[in-house]
C-alpha positions in Angstrom: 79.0 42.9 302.9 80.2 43.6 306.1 79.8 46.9 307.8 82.4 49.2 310.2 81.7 50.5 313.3 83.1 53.1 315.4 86.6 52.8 315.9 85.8 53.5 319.5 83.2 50.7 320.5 81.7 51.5 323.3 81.1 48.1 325.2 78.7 49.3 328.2 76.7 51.1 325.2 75.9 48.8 323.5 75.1 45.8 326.5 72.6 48.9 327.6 71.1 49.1 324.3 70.4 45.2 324.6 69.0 45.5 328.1 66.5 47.8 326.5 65.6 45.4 323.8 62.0 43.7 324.4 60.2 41.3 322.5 56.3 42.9 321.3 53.2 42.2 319.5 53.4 44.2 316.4 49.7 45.3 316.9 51.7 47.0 320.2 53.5 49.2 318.3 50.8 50.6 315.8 51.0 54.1 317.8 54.9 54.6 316.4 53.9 53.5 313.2 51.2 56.1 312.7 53.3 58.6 314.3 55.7 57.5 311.5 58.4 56.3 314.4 58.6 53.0 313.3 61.6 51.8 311.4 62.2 48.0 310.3 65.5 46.3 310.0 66.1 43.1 308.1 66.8 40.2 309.9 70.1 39.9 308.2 71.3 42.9 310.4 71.7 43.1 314.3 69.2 45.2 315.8 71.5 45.6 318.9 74.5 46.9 316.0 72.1 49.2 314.1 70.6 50.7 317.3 74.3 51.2 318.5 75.1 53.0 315.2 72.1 54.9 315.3 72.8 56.0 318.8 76.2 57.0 318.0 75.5 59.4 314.9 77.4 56.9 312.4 75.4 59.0 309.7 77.6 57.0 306.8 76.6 53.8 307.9 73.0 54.7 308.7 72.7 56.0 305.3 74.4 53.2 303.2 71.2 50.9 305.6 68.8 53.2 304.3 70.0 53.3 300.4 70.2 49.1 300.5 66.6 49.2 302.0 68.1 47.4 305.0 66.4 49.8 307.6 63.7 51.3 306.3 59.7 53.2 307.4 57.5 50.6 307.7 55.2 50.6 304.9 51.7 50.4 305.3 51.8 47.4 303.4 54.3 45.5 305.7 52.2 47.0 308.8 49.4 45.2 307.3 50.7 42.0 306.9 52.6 42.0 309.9 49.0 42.8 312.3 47.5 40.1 310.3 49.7 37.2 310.9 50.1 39.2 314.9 53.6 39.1 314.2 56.3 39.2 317.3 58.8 41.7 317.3 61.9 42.2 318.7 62.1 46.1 319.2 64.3 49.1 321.1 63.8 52.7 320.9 66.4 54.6 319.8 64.8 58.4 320.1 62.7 59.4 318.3 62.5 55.8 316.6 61.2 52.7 317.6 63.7 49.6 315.8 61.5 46.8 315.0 63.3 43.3 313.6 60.1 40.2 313.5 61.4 36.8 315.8 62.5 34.6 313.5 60.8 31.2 314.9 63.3 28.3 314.6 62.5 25.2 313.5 
């Protein structure tokens, strides 16, 4: 399924938004997930795209994420599993929400 964006992209948006990108220890980020800040997005999606679309309002597109289950709260279950195995994250905050997407190690 693809997605649309804005018919207005906003290049320099968007290059800032991946400036801002950082990879962290999950066990980093357990502050936003008990503060309920945290919100996890498949590796099928582009962190960069979905913090972009987030940033800009795209309400219809955020919400068609959200129904799929392709951005989602991180449950206490997956914040479990992911201290456990001290998972790396590639993160970005997009007020008042942290993005978190796990590095996907190739092999």
């Amino acid at each position: 399924m693809s997605y649309s964006t804005n018919t207005n992209p906003n290049p320099e948006a968007r290059s800032r938004i991946l400036g801002e990108t950082a990879k962290i220890g999950w066990g980093e980020l357990q502050r936003f997930f008990a503060a309920g800040h945290a919100v996890a997005v498949v590796p099928e999606l582009d962190l960069v795209e979905v913090a972009y679309q987030m940033s800009q309002d795209n309400d219809q597109l955020v919400a068609e994420w959200l129904a799929s289950g392709r951005v989602r709260g991180v449950s206490d279950a997956q914040a479990i599993e992911w201290l456990a195995a001290n998972a790396l994250m590639w993160t970005v905050v997009i007020r008042p929400w942290v993005l978190v997407q796990p590095v996907i190690s190739k092999q």
